[in-house]
Wavefront OBJ file of the C-alpha trace (Angstrom):
o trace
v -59.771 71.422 -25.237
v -60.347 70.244 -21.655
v -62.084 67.342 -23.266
v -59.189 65.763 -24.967
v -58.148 65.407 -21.411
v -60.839 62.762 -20.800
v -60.709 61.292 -23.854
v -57.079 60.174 -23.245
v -58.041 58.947 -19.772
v -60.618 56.517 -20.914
v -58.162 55.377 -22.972
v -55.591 54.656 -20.360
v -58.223 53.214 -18.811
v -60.151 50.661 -21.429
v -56.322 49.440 -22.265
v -55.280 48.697 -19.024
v -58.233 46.704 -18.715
v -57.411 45.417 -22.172
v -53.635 44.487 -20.898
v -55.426 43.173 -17.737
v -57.493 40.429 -19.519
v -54.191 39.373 -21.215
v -52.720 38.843 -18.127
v -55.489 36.663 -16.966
v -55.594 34.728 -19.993
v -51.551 34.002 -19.695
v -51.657 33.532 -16.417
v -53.708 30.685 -16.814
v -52.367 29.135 -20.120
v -51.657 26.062 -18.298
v -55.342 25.726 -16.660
v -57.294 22.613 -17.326
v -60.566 23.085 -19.278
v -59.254 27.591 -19.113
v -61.205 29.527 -22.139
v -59.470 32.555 -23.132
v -61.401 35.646 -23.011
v -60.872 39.077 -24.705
v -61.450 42.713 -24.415
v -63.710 44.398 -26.888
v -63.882 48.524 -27.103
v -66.539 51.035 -27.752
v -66.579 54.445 -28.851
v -68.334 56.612 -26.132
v -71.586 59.381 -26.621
v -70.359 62.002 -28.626
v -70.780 66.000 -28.784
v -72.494 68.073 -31.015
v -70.266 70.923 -32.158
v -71.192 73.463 -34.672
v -69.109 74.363 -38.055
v -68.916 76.800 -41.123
v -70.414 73.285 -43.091
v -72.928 73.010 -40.106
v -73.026 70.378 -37.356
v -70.688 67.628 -36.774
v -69.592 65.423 -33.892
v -66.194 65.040 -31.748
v -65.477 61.941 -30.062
v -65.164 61.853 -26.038
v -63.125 58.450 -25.948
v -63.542 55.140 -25.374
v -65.012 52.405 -22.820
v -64.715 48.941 -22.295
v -67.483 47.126 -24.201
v -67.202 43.596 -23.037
v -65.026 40.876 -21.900
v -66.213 37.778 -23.799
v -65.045 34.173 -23.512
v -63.884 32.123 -26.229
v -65.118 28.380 -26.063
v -62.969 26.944 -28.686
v -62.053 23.550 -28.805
v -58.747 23.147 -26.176
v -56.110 20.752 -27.300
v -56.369 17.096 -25.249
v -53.642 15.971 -23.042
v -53.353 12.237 -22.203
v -53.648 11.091 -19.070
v -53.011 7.544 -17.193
v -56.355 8.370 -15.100
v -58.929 6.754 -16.639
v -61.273 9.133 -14.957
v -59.604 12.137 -16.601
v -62.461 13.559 -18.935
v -62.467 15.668 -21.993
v -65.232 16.797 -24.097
v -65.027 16.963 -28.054
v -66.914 19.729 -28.813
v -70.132 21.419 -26.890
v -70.919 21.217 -23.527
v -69.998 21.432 -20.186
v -69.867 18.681 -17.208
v -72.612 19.310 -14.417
v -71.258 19.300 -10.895
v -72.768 19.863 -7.671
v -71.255 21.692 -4.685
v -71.925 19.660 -1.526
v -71.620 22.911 0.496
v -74.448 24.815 -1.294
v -76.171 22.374 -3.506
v -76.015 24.277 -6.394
v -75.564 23.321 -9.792
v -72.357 24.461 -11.351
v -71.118 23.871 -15.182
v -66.939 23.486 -16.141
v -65.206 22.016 -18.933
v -62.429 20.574 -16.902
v -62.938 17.119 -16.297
v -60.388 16.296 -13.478
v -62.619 13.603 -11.602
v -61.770 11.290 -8.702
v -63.407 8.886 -6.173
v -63.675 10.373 -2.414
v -63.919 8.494 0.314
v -67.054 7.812 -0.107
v -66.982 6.606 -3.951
v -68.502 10.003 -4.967
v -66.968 11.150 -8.122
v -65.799 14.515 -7.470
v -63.410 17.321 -9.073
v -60.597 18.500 -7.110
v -63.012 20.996 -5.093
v -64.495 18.509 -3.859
v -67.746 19.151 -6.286
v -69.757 15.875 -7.333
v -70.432 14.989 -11.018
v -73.627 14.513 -11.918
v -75.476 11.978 -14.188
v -78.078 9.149 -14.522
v -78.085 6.160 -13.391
v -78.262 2.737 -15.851
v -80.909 -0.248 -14.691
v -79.487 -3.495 -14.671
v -81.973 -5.243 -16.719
v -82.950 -3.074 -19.455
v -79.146 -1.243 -19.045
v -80.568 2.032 -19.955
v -80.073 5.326 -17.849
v -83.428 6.252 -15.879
v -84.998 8.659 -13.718
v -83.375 12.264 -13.259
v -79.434 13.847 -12.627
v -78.170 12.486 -9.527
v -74.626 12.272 -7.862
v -72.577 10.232 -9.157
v -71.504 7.116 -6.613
v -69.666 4.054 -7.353
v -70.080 1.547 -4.336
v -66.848 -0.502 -3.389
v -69.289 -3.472 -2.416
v -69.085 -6.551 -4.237
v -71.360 -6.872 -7.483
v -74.490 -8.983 -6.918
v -74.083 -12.946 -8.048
v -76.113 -14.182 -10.704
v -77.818 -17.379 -10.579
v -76.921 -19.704 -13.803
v -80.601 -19.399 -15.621
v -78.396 -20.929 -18.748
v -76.528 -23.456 -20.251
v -75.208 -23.472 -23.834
v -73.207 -26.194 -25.179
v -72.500 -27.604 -28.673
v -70.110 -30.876 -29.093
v -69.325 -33.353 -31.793
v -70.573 -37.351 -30.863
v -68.905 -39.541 -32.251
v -71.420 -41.465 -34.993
v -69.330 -44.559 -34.724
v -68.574 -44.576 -31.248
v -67.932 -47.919 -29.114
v -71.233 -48.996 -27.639
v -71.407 -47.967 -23.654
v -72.793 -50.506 -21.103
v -72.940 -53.581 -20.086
v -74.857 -56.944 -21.071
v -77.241 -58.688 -18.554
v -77.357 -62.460 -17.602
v -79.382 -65.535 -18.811
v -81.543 -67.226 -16.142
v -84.814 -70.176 -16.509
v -85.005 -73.558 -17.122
v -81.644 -75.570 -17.791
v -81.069 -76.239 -21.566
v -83.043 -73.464 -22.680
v -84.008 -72.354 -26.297
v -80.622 -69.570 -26.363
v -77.274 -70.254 -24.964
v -75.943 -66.929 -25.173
v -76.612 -63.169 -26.332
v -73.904 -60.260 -27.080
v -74.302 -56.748 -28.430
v -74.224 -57.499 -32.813
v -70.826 -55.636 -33.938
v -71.434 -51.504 -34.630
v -74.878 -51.553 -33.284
v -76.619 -50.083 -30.732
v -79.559 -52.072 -28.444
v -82.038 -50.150 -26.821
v -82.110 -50.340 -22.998
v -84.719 -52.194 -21.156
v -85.835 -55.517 -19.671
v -85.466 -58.181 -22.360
v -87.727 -61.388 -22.289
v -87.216 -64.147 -24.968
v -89.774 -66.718 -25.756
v -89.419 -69.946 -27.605
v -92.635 -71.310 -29.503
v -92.111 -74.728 -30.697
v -94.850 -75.166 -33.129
v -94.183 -72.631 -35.063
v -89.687 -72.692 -34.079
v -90.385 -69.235 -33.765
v -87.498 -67.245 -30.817
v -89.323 -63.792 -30.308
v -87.456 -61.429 -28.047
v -89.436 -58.359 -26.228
v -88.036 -55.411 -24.558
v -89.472 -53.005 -22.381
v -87.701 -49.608 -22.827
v -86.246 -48.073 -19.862
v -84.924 -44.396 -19.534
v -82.003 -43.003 -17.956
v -83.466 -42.529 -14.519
v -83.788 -46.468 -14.746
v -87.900 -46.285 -15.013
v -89.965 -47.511 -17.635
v -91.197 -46.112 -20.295
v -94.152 -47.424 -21.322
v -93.001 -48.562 -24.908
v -91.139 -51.305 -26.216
v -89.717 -53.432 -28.821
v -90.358 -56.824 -30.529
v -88.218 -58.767 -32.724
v -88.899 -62.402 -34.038
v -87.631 -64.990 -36.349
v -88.172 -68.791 -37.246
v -84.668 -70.557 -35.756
v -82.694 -73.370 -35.794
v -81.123 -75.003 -33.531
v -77.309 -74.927 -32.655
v -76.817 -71.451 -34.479
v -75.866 -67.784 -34.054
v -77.980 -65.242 -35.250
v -75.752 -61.896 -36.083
v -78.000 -58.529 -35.439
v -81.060 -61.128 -34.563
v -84.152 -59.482 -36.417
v -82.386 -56.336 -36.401
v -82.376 -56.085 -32.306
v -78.681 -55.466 -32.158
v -77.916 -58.556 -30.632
v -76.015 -61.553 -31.677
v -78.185 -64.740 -30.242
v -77.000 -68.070 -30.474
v -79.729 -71.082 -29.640
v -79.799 -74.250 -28.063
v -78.477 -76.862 -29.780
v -81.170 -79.282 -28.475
v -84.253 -76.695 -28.891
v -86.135 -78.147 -31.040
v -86.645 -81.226 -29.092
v -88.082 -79.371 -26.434
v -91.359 -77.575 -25.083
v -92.213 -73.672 -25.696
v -90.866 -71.948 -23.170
v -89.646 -68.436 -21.363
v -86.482 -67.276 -20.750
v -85.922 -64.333 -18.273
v -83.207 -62.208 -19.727
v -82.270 -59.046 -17.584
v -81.467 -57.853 -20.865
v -78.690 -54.552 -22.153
v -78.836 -51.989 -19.959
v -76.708 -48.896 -18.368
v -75.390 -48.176 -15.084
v -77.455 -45.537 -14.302
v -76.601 -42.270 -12.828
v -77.348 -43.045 -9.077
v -75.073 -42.890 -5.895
v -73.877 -46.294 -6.344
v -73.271 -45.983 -9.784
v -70.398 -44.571 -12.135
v -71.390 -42.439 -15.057
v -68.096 -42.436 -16.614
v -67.827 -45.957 -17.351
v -71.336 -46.202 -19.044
v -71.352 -42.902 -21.321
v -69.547 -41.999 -24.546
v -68.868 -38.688 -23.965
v -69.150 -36.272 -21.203
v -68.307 -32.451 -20.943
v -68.478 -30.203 -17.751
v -68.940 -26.660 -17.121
v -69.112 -24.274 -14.074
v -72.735 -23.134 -13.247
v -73.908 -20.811 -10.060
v -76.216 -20.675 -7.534
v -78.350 -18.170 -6.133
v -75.867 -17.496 -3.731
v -73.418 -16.886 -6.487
v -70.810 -20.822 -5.520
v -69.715 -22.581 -8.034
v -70.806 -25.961 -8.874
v -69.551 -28.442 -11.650
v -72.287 -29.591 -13.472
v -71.155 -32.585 -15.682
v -73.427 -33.611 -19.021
v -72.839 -37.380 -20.213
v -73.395 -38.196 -23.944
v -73.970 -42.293 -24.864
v -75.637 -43.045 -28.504
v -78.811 -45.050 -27.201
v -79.815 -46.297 -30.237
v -80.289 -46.393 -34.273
v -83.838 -46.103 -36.774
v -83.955 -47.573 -40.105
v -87.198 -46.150 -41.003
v -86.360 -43.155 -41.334
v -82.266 -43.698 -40.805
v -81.781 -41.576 -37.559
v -78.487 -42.249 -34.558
v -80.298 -41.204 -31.249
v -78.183 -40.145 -28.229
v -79.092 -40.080 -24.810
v -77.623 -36.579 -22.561
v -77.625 -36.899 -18.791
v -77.034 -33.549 -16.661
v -75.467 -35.053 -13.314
v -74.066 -33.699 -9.844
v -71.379 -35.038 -8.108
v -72.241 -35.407 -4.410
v -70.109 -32.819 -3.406
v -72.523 -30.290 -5.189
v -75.902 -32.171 -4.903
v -78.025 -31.167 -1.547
v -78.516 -34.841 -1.250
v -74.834 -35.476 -0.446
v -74.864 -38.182 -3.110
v -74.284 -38.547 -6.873
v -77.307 -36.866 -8.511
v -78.864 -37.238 -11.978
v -80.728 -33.484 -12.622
v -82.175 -34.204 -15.913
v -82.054 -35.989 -19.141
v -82.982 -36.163 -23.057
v -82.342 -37.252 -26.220
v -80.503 -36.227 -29.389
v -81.658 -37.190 -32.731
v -79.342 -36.937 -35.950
v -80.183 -37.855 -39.599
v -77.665 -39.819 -41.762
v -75.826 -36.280 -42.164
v -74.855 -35.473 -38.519
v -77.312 -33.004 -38.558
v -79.248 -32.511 -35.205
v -82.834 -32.710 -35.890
v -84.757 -32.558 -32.933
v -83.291 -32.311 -29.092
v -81.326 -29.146 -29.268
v -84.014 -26.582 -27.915
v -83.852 -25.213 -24.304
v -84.930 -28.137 -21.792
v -85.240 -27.092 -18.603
v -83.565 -29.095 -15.561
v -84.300 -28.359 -11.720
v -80.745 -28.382 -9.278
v -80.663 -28.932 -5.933
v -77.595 -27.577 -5.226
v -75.749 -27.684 -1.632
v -74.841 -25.009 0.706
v -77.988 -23.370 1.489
v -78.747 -21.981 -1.746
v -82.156 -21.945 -3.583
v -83.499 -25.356 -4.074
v -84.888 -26.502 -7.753
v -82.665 -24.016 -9.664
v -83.794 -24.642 -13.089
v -81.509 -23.925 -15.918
v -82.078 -24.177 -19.385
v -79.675 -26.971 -21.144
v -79.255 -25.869 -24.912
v -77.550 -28.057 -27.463
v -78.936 -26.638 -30.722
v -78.523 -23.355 -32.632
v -79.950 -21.687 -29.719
v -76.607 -22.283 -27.696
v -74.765 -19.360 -28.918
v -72.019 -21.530 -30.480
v -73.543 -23.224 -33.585
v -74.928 -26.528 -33.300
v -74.425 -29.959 -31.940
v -73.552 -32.428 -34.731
v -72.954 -36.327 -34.986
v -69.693 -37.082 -37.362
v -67.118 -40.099 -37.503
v -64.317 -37.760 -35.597
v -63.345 -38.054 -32.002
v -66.029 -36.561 -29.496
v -65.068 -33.457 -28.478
v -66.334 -30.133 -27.329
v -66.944 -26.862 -29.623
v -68.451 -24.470 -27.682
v -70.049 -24.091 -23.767
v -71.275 -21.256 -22.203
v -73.398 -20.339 -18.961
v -75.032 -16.515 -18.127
v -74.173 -17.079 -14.201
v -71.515 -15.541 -12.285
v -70.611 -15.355 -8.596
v -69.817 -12.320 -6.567
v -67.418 -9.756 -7.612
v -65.197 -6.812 -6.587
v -64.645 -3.695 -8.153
v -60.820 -3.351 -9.943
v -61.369 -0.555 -12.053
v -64.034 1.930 -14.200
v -63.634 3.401 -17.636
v -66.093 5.805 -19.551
v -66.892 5.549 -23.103
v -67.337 8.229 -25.567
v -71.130 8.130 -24.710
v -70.339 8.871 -21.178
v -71.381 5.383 -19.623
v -69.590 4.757 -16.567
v -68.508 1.255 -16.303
v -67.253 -0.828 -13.507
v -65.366 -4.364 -14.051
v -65.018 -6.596 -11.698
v -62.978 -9.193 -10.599
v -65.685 -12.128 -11.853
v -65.367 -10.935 -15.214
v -68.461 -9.078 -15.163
v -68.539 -5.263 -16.298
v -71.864 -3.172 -15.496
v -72.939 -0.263 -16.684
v -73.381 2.067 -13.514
v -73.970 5.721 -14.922
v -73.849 8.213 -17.645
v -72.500 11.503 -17.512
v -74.989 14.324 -18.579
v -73.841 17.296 -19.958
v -75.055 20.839 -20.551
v -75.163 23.668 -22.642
v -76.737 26.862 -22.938
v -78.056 29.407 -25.771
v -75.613 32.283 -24.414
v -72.586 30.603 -23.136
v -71.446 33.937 -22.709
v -73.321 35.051 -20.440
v -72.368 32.583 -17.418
v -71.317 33.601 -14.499
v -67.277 32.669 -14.242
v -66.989 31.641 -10.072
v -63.278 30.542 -9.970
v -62.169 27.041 -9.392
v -62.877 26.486 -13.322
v -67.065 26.468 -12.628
v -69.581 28.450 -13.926
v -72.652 29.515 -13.158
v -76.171 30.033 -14.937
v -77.484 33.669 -15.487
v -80.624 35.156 -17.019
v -78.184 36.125 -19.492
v -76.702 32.790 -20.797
v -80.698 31.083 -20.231
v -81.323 27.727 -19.024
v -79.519 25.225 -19.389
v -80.248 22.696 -21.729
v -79.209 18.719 -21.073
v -78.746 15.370 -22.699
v -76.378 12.424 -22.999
v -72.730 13.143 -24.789
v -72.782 12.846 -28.255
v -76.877 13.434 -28.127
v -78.517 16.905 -28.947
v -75.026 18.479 -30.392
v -73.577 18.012 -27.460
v -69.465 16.628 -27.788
v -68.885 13.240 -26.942
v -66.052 12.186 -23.793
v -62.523 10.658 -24.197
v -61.589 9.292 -21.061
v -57.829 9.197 -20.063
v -58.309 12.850 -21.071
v -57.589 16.905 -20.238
v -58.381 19.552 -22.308
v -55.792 22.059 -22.033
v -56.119 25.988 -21.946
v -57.440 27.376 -25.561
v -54.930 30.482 -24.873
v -52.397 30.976 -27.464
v -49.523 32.878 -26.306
v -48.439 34.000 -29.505
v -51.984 35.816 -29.926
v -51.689 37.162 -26.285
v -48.545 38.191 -26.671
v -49.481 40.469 -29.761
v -52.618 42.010 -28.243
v -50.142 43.066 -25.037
v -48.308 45.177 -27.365
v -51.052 46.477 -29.093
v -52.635 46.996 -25.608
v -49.320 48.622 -24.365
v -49.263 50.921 -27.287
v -52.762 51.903 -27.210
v -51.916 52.762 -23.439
v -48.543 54.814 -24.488
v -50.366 56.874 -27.462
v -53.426 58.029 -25.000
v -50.776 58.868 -22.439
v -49.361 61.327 -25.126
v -52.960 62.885 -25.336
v -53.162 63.908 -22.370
v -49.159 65.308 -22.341
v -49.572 66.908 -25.334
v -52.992 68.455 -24.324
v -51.412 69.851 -21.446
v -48.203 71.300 -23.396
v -51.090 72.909 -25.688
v -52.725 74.284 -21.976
v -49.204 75.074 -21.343
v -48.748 77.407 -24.030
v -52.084 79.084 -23.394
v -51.359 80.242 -20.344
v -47.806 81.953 -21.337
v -49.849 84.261 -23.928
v -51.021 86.224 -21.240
v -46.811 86.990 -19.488
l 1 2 3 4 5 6 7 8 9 10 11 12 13 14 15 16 17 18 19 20 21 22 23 24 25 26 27 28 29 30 31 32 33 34 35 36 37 38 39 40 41 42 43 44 45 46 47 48 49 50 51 52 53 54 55 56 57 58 59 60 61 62 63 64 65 66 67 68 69 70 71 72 73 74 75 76 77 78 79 80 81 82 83 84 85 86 87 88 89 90 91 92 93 94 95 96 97 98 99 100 101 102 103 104 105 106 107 108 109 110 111 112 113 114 115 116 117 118 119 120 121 122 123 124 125 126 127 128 129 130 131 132 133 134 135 136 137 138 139 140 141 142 143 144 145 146 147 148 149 150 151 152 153 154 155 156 157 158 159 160 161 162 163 164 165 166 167 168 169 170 171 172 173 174 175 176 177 178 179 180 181 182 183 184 185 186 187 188 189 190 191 192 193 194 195 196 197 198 199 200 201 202 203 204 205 206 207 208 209 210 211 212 213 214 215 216 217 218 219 220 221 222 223 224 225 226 227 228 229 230 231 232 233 234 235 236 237 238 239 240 241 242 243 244 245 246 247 248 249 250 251 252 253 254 255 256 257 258 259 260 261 262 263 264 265 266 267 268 269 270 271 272 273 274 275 276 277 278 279 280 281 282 283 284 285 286 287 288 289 290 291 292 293 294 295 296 297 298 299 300 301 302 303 304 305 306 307 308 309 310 311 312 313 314 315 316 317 318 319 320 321 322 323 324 325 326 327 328 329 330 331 332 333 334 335 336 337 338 339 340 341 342 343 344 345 346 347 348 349 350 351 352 353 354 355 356 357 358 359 360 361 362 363 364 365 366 367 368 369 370 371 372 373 374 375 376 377 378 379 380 381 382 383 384 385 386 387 388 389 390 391 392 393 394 395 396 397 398 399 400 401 402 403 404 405 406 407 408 409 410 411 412 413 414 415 416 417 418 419 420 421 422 423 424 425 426 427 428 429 430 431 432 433 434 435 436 437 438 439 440 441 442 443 444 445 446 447 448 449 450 451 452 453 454 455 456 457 458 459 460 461 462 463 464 465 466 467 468 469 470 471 472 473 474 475 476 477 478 479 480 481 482 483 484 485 486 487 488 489 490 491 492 493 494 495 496 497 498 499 500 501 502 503 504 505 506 507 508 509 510 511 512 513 514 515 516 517 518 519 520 521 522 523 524 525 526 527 528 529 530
C-alpha cells in the first residue's frame, strides 16, 4: 500500500519537471536561434509480487528519462543588418570566447563589428572562419577570428589594358606634306598626297635620269618615334614633261614635272618627303592622328594617370589588299616623369579588305614612366584583339569610335560595407569599386547534437556525449548554407506547448489524487481497529 505513496510522488515530480521544460521553452519563444526541448518519461524498476497465477510485477512510478532538444529548422526573420546570419539546415556557427578561449557552437547568428573590426555576437564572442588569399581567392590555412580591417584596400598597379574601337577604313589622311628643295627648275614642280590614299612616312628623294626620262622616287620608312626603319620604298616611271601624275607609280602621291625637264641634265631632288608630327614635347598628337581614345590606368602607388592611344591609317598593300594603322600610347606631361609630352609605345594594325584585324591585336607590352614617385618602367599590356575582353578591333566605313576599354588597376580604397553569400564568403566593397573576398564562415556539426552542453547566452558546448565536432564550409559536407540579412527565430510552437502544459498539469493533478486517495484508503484502515 505504502508504495502507491511513492509512486504518486514521482509522478508529481517527473511532471513538474515536465511543466518546467514547457516553461523554458515559452519563455523563450521569442529567442534568436532557441531549439525547443522536451521531457521524455520512464517507467521505474519494478517489484516482484507473488499471485494465485504465480509471479507478476507492480509498477513503483515514474522518472524523468531525458530532456532532449529539438533542432528543427526555425522560421527566418529579415533583417536590414547585412551581418544578421541564418543557417538553412545543419550546423552551427563557431565562436570563440575572448575570456576563456574556448570554442563554443550556437545557431543564432546575431554578428557585429567591435571596436576593433572583430566580428562578434552580442556576448562579445568572435566568429570564427578562414581566411581567402588574394591571388588564388580561396580560403587557406586553419579557423581563425574573424577581423575586418577599416584600412584602406591595397592599390593595384594597371598590369592591363583592353581596348577594342572601330577605324574608320576611309578616313581623311593625317599629316602633313614636306617641301621641295635643289637646283632651280628641277625635274618636279610640285607633289600632294593622290586623293583616298595613304603614303608611307619617311624621307623621300626623287631622281631624274635623262637618258632613259625615267622620275624614280625613294623613301626611307620612318616609325612613329621619328627613327628609321631600315626599309623602304621605290616607285618609278618614264615621264613627260609639263604633266601631273595622279597616285605616281602607286606611291600615293600626285607629282607634277617640270615643264622644261627634258631639256635638262639627270639630277636629284631633296624632298623632305610625307611625314607626321610625331609624338614629342614640341609636338601635337591630335592634329596628326585619326583617332584617339583615353582611359584611366594606375600606378604602383595606386594615382591615376590618363593614358591616351592615337589611331592614324599609315598605309595600304595591294599584294595582298591589307589598310595598316599605326597606334601610339602617349602621356601628357602632366603624367610623364619627364615633365613633357611622352610617347610610351607604339604598333601597327593590319586589316584585310573585310575590316577584319589580322595581325596587331595581341598583348604588346609598353614601359610608363609615370610621375609622382611611383615605380618607374610600369609595363602594361596594350590589347586590341580578341584578347581585350570586349570583342575585337575592326576597320569599317563608319565613324571611328570606341566599343569597349578596360584596365585591371585600381587605386586605394575604403571599406563602405560587407555582405556574406550563401557559401559564407565574407566580402568587403570598397569605395574604388573593388570587392574582396576576406573570409568564410566555417560551420560545425556533430554526430549527437544532443548531447551538447547548453551554457546560456544561446552557445553550446562539446561533450563526450555529442563527439567531436566535425567542420567544413556552408553548403559543403551537409552542412546548411547562410542567408545574410537573416534570424532564425525560436522553433517553439506555442500551440504544441500549450497542449503538453495541460497534459503536464493533468498528469500532475491525477498523481496528486494517488497519493489522497491512498491515504483515505490508510484512513480507513486505521478506524477498523475503534
Amino acid at each position: 500500500m505504502l508504495s502507491s505513496f511513492f509512486s504518486g510522488i514521482s509522478g508529481l515530480i517527473a511532471n513538474s519537471q515536465s511543466i518546467n521544460v514547457v516553461g523554458n521553452n515559452i519563455a523563450n519563444v521569442n529567442t534568436v536561434g532557441f531549439k525547443g526541448s522536451r521531457a521524455t518519461f520512464e517507467d521505474v524498476l519494478y517489484q516482484s509480487i507473488s499471485g494465485t497465477s504465480g509471479s507478476s510485477q507492480v509498477g513503483r512510478g515514474t522518472a524523468l528519462s531525458s530532456v532532449d532538444t529539438s533542432f528543427g529548422q526555425g522560421s527566418f526573420e529579415s533583417t536590414s543588418e547585412s551581418t544578421d546570419l541564418a543557417i538553412g539546415g545543419k550546423g552551427f556557427f563557431i565562436v570563440r570566447s575572448q575570456e576563456s578561449q574556448t570554442n563554443y557552437y550556437t545557431r543564432a547568428g546575431q554578428f557585429r563589428f567591435d571596436a576593433d573590426g572583430y566580428m562578434t555576437n552580442p556576448a562579445g564572442d568572435i566568429l570564427q572562419g578562414r581566411q581567402i588569399d588574394r591571388t588564388t581567392n580561396a580560403p587557406y590555412g586553419v579557423d581563425t577570428d574573424i577581423i575586418i580591417s577599416q584600412a584602406p584596400s591595397e592599390p593595384r598597379a594597371t598590369e592591363f589594358i583592353g581596348m577594342c574601337v572601330n577605324l574608320q577604313s576611309n578616313a581623311d589622311v593625317a599629316g602633313t606634306m614636306g617641301t621641295l628643295s635643289g637646283v632651280a627648275n628641277g625635274s618636279v614642280t610640285s607633289v600632294s598626297v593622290s586623293e583616298g590614299k595613304y603614303p608611307r612616312v619617311g624621307d623621300y628623294t626623287i631622281s631624274y635620269t635623262a637618258a632613259t626620262s625615267t622620275l624614280t622616287v625613294q623613301v626611307a620608312h620612318r616609325d612613329p618615334t621619328g627613327a628609321l626603319t631600315g626599309t623602304s620604298d621605290t616607285y618609278s616611271a618614264v615621264v613627260a614633261a609639263g604633266t601631273t601624275y595622279t597616285n605616281f607609280d602607286g606611291s600615293g602621291l600626285d607629282i607634277t614635272t617640270d615643264a622644261a625637264m627634258i631639256d635638262a641634265a639627270s639630277r636629284t631632288i631633296s624632298f623632305q618627303g610625307f611625314s607626321t608630327d610625331y609624338v614629342s614635347a614640341t609636338r601635337n598628337p591630335t592634329t596628326t592622328s585619326n583617332y584617339s581614345s583615353s582611359v584611366t590606368a594606375y600606378d604602383s602607388l595606386g594615382q591615376p594617370h590618363v593614358v591616351t592611344v592615337y589611331f592614324r591609317k599609315a598605309y595600304e598593300t595591294t599584294t595582298p589588299q591589307t589598310s595598316v594603322w599605326e597606334w601610339m600610347a602617349h602621356l601628357d606631361a602632366a603624367d610623364s616623369a619627364t615633365g613633357a609630352n611622352d610617347l610610351a609605345g607604339w604598333g601597327t594594325l593590319v586589316f584585310n579588305n573585310n575590316g577584319a584585324l589580322t595581325s596587331g591585336g595581341d598583348a604588346t607590352s609598353v614601359s610608363f614612366d609615370f610621375s609622382q614617385g611611383a615605380n618607374p618602367g610600369q609595363a602594361i599590356d596594350l590589347v586590341f584583339g580578341s584578347g581585350s575582353g570586349g570583342g575585337t578591333t575592326t576597320q569599317y566605313p563608319i565613324a571611328s569610335t570606341t566599343n569597349f576599354q578596360t584596365q585591371d588597376g585600381y587605386p586605394p580604397g575604403v571599406l563602405q560595407n560587407v555582405t556574406v553569400s550563401a557559401e559564407g564568403i565574407i566580402s568587403g566593397h570598397y569605395s574604388n569599386g573593388q570587392i574582396l573576398n576576406l573570409y568564410q564562415i566555417t560551420l560545425a556539426n556533430f554526430n549527437n547534437p544532443n548531447g551538447l552542453t547548453k551554457e546560456g547566452s544561446n552557445l553550446y558546448s562539446e561533450t563526450i556525449e555529442s563527439g567531436v565536432a566535425y567542420t567544413n564550409a556552408p553548403g559543403e559536407g551537409g552542412l546548411g548554407k547562410i542567408s545574410a540579412n537573416s534570424l532564425e527565430q525560436s522553433n517553439v510552437d506555442l500551440a504544441t506547448e500549450f497542449v503538453k502544459m495541460i497534459i503536464a498539469q493533468r498528469g500532475y493533478q491525477a498523481n496528486s489524487r494517488v497519493i489522497t486517495t491512498t491515504d483515505e484508503v490508510l484512513q480507513e484502515l486505521m478506524n477498523i481497529k475503534r
